[in-house]
C-alpha positions as a Markdown table, in Angstrom:
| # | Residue | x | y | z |
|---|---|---|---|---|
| 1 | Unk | -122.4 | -61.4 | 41.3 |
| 2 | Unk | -119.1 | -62.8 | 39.6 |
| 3 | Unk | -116.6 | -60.1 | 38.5 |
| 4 | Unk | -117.1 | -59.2 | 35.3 |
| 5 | Unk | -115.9 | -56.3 | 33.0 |
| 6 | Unk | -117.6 | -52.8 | 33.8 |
| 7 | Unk | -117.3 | -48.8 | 33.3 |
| 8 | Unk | -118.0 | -45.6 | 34.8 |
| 9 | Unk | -121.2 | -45.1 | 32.8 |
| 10 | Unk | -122.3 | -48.5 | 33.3 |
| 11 | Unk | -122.0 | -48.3 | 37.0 |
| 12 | Unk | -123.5 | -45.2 | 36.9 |
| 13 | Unk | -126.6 | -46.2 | 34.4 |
| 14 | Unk | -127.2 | -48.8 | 37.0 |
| 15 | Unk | -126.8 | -46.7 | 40.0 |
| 16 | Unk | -129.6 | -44.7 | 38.8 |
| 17 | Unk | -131.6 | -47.2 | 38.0 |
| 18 | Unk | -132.4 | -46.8 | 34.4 |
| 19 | Unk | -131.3 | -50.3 | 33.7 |
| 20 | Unk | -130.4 | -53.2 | 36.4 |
| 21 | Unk | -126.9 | -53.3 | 37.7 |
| 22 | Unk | -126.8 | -57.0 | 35.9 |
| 23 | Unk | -128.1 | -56.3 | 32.7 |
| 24 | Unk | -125.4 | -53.1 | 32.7 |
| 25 | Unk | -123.0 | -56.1 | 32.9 |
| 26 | Unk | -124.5 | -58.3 | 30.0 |
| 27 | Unk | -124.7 | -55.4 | 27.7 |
| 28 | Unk | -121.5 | -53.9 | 28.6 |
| 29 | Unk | -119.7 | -57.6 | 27.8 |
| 30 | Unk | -122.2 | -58.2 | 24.5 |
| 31 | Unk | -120.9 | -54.5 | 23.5 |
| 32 | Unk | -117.0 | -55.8 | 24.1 |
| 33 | Unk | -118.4 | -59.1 | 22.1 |
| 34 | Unk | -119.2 | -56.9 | 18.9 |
| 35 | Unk | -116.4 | -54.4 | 19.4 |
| 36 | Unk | -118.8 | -51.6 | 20.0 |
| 37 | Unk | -118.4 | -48.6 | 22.0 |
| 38 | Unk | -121.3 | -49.0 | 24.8 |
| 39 | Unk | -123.3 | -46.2 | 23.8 |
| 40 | Unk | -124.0 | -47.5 | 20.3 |
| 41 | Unk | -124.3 | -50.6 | 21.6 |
| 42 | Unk | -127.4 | -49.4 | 24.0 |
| 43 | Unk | -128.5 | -47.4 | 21.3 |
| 44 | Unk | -128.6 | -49.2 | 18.4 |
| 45 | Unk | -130.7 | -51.9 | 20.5 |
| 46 | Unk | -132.9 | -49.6 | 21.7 |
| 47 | Unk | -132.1 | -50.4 | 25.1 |
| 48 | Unk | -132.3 | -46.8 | 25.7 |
| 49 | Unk | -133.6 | -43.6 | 23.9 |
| 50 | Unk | -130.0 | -41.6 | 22.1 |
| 51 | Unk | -132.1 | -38.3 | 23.8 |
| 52 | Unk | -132.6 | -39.4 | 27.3 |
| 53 | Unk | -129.1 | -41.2 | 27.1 |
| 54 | Unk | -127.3 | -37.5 | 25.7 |
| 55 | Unk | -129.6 | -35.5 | 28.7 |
| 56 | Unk | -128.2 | -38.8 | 31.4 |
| 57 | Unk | -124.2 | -37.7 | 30.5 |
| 58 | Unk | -124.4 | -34.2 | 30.2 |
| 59 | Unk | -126.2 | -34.2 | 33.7 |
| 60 | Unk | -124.4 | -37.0 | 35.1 |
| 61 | Unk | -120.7 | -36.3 | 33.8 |
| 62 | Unk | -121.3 | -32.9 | 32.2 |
| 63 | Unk | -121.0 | -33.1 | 28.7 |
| 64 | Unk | -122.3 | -31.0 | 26.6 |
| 65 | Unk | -124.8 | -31.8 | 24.3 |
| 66 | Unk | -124.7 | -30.4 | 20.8 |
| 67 | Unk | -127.2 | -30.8 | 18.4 |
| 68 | Unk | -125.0 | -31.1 | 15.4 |
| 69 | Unk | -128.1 | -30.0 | 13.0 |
| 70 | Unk | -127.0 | -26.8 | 14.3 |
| 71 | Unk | -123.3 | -27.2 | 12.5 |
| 72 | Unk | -122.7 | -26.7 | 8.6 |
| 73 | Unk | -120.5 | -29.6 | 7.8 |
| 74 | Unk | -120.0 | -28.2 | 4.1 |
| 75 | Unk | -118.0 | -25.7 | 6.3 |
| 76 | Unk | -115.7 | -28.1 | 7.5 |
| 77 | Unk | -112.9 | -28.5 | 5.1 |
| 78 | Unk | -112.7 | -31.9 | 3.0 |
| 79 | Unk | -109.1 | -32.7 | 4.4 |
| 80 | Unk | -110.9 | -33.1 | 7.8 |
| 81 | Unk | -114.0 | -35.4 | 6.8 |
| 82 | Unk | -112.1 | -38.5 | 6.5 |
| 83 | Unk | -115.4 | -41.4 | 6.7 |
| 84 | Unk | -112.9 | -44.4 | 7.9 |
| 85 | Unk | -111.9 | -42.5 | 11.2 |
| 86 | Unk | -114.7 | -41.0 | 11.7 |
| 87 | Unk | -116.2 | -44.2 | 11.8 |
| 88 | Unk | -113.8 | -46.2 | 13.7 |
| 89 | Unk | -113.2 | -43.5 | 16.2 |
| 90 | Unk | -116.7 | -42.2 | 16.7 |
| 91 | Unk | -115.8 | -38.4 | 16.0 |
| 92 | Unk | -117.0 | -35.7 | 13.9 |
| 93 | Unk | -115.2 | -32.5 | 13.1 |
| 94 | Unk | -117.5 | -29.8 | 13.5 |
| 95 | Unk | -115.3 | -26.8 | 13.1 |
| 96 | Unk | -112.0 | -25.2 | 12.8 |
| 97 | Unk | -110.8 | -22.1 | 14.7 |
| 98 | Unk | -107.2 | -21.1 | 13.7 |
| 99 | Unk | -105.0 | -24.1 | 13.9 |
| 100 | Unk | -107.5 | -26.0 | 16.0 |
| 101 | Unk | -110.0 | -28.5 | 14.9 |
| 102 | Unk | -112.8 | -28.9 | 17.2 |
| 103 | Unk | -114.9 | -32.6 | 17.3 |
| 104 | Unk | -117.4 | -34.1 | 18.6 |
| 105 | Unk | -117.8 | -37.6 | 19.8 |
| 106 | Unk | -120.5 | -40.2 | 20.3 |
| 107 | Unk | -118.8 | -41.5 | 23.6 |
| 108 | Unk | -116.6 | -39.5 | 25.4 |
């Protein structure tokens, strides 16, 4: 196989064989391609399930998994909900404590 571009989660998506260790290369490149973070990228074309993906990370790299139906956003003050980064950086404030805001984020 030719060198190509990869990451940890690819390698390790492959390594457990929930998708070929060449087609983890194709989609990791095509997510590059469109300038989306590989997650969405899997996601959005249902190469794999957003559940069994979340319950793969938080076993694999242990990240918790929130269910963020469980947050009350209208608790999160406005000056915090900005919809341009949380769209460009993939992260969601979910609440403050103090001085410290606390996110969430599709791709860690």
């Amino acid at each position: 196989m030719t060198s190509s571009p990869n990451s940890g989660l690819a390698l390790s998506l492959a390594a457990s064989s929930l998708i070929s260790e060449e087609d983890s290369q194709r989609y990791l490149s095509q997510a590059k391609a469109q300038r989306k973070p590989f997650v969405t990228f899997l996601i959005e074309n249902e190469i794999l399930d957003s559940k069994a993906l979340a319950d793969f990370c938080e076993l694999e790299y242990g990240v918790p998994l929130l269910d963020l139906a469980a947050f009350d956003l209208a608790e999160i003050p406005q000056k915090y909900l900005n919809q341009k980064l949380i769209e460009k950086h993939h992260v969601l404030p979910i609440y403050t404590q103090g001085h410290t805001l606390y996110i969430a984020m599709s791709d860690p």
